[in-house]
DRENFI-990731 format. One record per residue (C-alpha): residue in one letter; residue number from 1; x, y, z. Coordinates in nm, 3 decimals, always signed. Layout:
N
('a' NUM (X Y Z))
...
This chain:
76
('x' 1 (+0.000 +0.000 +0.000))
('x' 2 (+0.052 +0.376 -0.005))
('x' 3 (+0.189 +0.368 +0.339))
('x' 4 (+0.443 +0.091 +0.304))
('x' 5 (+0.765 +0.142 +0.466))
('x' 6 (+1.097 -0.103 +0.380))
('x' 7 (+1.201 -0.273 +0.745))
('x' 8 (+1.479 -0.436 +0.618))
('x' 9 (+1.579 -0.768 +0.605))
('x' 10 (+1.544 -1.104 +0.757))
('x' 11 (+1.875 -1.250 +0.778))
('x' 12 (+2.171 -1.072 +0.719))
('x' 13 (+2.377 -1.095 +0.451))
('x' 14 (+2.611 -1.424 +0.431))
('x' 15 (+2.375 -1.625 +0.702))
('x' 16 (+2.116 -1.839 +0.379))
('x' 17 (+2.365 -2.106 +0.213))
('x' 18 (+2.287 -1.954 -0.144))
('x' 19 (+2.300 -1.663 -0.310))
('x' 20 (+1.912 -1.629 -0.374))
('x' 21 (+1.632 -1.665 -0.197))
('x' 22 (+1.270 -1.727 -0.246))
('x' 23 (+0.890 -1.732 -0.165))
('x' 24 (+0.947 -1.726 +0.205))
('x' 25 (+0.619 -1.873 +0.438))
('x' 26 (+0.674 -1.761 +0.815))
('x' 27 (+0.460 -1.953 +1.094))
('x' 28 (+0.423 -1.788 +1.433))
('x' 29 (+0.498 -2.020 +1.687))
('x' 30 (+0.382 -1.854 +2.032))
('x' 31 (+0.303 -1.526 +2.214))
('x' 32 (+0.648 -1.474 +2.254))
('x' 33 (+0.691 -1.348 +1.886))
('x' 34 (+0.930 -1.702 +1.809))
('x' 35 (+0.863 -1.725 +1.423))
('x' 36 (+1.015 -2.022 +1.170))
('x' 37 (+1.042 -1.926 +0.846))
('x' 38 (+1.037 -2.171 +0.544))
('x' 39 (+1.133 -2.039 +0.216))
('x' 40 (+1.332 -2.106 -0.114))
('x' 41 (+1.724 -2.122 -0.149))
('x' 42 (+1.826 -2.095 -0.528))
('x' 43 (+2.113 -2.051 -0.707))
('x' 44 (+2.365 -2.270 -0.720))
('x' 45 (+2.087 -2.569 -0.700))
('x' 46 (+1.735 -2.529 -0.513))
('x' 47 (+1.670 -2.617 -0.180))
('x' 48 (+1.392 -2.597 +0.118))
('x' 49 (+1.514 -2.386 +0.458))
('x' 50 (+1.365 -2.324 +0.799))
('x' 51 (+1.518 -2.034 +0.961))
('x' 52 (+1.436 -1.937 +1.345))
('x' 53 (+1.396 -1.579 +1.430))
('x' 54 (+1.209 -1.375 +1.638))
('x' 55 (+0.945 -1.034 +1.561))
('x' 56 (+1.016 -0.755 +1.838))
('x' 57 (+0.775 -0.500 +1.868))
('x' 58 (+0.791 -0.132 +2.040))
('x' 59 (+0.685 +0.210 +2.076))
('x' 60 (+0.973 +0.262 +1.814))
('x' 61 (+0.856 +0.011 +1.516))
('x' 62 (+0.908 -0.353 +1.508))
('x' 63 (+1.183 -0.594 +1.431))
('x' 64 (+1.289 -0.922 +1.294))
('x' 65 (+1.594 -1.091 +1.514))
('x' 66 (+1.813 -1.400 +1.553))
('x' 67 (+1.768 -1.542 +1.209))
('x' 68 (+2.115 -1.675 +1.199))
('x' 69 (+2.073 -2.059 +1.163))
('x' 70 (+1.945 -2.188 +0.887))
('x' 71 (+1.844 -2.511 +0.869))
('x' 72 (+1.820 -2.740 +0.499))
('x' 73 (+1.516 -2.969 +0.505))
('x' 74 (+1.555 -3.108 +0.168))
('x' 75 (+1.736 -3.048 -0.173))
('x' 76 (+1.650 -3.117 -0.544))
């Protein structure tokens, strides 16, 4: 929308095993804002990731944290 505003990224640069990645699903997993995230790694090869993070939120905004290590659930 109109009001849309860029938070940044999920993981930082360097922590996803490729150099791509894709169509990301993430699942909430309690009240505590602990959040897995499944998505696409591409190029070289394709594979399915789960990477465990956490959403922060405050009277400043709201962030995504910890998504450091990735996990590979299966490769084609």
């Amino acid at each position: 929308g109109k009001d849309w505003i860029f938070g940044g990224r999920v993981m930082a640069e360097g922590v996803s095993p490729t150099t791509r990645e894709w169509a990301g699903t993430p699942i909430l997993l309690n009240d505590n804002g602990d959040i897995d995230l499944y998505y696409t790694c591409v190029t070289p090869g394709a594979a399915i990731a789960k990477v465990r993070g956490r959403i922060v939120t405050s009277d400043k905004g709201v962030e995504l944290k910890d998504f450091t290590d990735v996990k590979i659930l299966f490769q084609a």
